[in-house]
Backbone bond lengths (Angstrom), bond angles and torsions (degrees), N, CA, C in turn:
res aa  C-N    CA-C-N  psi(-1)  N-CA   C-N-CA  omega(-1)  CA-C   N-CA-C  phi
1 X - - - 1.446 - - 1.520 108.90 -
2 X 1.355 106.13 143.36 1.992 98.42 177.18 1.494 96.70 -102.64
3 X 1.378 99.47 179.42 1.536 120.13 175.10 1.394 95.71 -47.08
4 X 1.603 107.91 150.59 1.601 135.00 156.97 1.386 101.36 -116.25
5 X 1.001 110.62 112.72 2.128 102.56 152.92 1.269 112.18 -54.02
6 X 1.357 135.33 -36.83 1.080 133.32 -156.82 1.736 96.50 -84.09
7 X 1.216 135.73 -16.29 1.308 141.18 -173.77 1.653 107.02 -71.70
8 X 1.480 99.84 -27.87 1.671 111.07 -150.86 1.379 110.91 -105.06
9 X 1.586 123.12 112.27 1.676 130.70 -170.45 1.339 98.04 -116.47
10 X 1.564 105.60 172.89 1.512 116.09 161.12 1.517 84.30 -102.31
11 X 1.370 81.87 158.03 1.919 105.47 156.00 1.257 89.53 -132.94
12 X 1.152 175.71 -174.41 1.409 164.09 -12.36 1.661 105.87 -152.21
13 X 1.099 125.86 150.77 1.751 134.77 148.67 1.747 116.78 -166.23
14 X 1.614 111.95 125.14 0.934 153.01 -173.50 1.498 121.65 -122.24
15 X 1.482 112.83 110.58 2.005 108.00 147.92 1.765 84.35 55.59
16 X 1.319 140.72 62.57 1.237 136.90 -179.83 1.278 138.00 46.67
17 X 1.217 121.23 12.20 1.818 147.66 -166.49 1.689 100.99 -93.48
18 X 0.898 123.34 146.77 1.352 121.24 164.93 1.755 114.92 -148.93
19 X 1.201 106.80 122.96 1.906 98.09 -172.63 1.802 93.12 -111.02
20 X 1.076 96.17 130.55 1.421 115.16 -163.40 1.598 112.59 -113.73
21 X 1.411 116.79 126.69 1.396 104.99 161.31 1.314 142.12 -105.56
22 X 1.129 142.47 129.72 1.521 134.75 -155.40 2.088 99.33 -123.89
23 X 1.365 106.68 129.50 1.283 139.26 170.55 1.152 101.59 -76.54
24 X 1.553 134.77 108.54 1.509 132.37 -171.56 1.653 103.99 -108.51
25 X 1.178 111.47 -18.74 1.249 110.09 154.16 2.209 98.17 83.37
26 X 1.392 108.91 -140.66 1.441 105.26 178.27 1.786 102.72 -92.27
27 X 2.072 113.04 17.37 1.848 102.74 -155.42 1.986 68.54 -80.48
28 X 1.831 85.84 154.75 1.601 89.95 164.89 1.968 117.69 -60.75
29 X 1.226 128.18 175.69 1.686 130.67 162.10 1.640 94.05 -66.09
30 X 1.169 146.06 -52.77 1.657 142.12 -156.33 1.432 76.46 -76.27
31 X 1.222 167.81 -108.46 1.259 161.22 -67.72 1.925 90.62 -100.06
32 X 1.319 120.00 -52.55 1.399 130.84 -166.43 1.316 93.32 -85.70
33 X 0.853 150.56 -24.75 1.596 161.09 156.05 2.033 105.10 -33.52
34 X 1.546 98.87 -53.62 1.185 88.38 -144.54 1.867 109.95 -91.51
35 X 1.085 99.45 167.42 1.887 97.85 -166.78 1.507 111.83 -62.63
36 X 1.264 120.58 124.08 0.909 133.65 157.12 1.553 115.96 131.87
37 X 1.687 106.90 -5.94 1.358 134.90 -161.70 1.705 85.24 -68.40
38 X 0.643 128.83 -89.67 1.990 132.48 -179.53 1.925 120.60 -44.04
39 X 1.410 97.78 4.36 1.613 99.20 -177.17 1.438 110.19 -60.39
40 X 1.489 136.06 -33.63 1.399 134.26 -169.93 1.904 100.85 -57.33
41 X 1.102 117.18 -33.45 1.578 130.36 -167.57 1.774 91.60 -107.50
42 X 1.239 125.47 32.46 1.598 85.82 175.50 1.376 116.93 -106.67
43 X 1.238 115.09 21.14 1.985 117.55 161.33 1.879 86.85 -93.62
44 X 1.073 123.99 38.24 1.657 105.22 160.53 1.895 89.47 -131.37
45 X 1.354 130.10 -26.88 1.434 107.44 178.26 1.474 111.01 -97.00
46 X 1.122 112.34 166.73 1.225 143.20 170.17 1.974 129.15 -113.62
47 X 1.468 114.87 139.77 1.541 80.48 -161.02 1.630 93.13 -89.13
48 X 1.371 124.70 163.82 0.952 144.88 177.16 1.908 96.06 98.58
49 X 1.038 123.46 30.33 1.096 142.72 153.73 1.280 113.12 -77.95
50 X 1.433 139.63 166.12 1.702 152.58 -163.14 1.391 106.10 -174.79
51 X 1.658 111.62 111.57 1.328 120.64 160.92 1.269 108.19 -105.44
52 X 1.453 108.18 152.75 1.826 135.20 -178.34 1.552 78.06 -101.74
53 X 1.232 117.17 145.77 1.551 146.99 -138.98 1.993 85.51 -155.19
54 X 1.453 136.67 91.39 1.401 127.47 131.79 1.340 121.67 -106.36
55 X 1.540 104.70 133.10 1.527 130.05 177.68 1.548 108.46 -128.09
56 X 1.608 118.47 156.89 1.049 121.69 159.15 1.509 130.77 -26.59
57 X 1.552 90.68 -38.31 1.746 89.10 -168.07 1.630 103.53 -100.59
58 X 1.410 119.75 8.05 1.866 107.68 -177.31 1.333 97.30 151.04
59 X 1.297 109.71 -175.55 1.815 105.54 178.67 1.827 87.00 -146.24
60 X 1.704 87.13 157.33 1.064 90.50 170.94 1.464 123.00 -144.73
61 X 1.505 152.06 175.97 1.192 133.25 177.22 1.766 105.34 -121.05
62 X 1.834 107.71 141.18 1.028 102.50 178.34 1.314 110.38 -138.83
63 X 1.470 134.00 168.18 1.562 133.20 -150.52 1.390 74.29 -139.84
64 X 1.883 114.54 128.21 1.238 139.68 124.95 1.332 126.38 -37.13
65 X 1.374 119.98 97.48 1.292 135.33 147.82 1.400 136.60 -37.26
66 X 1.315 112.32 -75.27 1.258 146.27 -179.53 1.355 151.79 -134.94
67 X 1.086 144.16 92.13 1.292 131.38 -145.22 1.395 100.75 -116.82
68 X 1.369 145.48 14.77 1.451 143.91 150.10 1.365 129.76 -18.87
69 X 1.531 87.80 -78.96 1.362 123.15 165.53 1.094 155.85 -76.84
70 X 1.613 93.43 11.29 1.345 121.58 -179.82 2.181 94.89 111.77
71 X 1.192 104.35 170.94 1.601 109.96 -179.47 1.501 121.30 -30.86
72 X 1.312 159.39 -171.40 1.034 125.08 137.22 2.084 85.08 -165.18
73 X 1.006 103.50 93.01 1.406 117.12 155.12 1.607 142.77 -54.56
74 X 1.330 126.79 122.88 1.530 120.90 -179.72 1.564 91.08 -116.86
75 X 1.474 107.84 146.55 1.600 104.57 154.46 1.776 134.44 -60.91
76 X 0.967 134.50 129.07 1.571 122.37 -165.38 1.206 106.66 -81.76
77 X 1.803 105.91 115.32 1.403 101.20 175.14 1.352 146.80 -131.46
């Protein structure tokens, strides 16, 4: 499955922070995981940003890196 905008909310923003939630729908967590998966939206993140990740199979949380080069995700750990 690719990105939906329509999947993707804030729940929180602060002092430039934004915690974001994303609807993963049936895409696996490794698929939304991987860089570049959020590029259609990336003039809306910022890095030091954190999305909550739910999918069918689990949820997960991930911290914005980079947004240069398109999205660029780390797992939060």
């Amino acid at each position: 499955m690719d990105f939906a905008i329509r999947n993707l909310s804030v729940l929180a923003y602060a002092q430039g922070f934004t915690l974001w939630h994303y609807r993963a729908g049936a895409a696996p967590l490794g698929r939304v995981a991987e860089t570049g998966f959020f590029d259609d939206a990336a003039d809306m993140f910022a890095a030091g940003d954190m999305v909550m990740i739910s999918a069918a199979e689990g949820g997960r949380m991930l911290f914005v890196t980079g947004t240069e080069a398109g999205v660029v995700t780390a797992p939060l750990a």
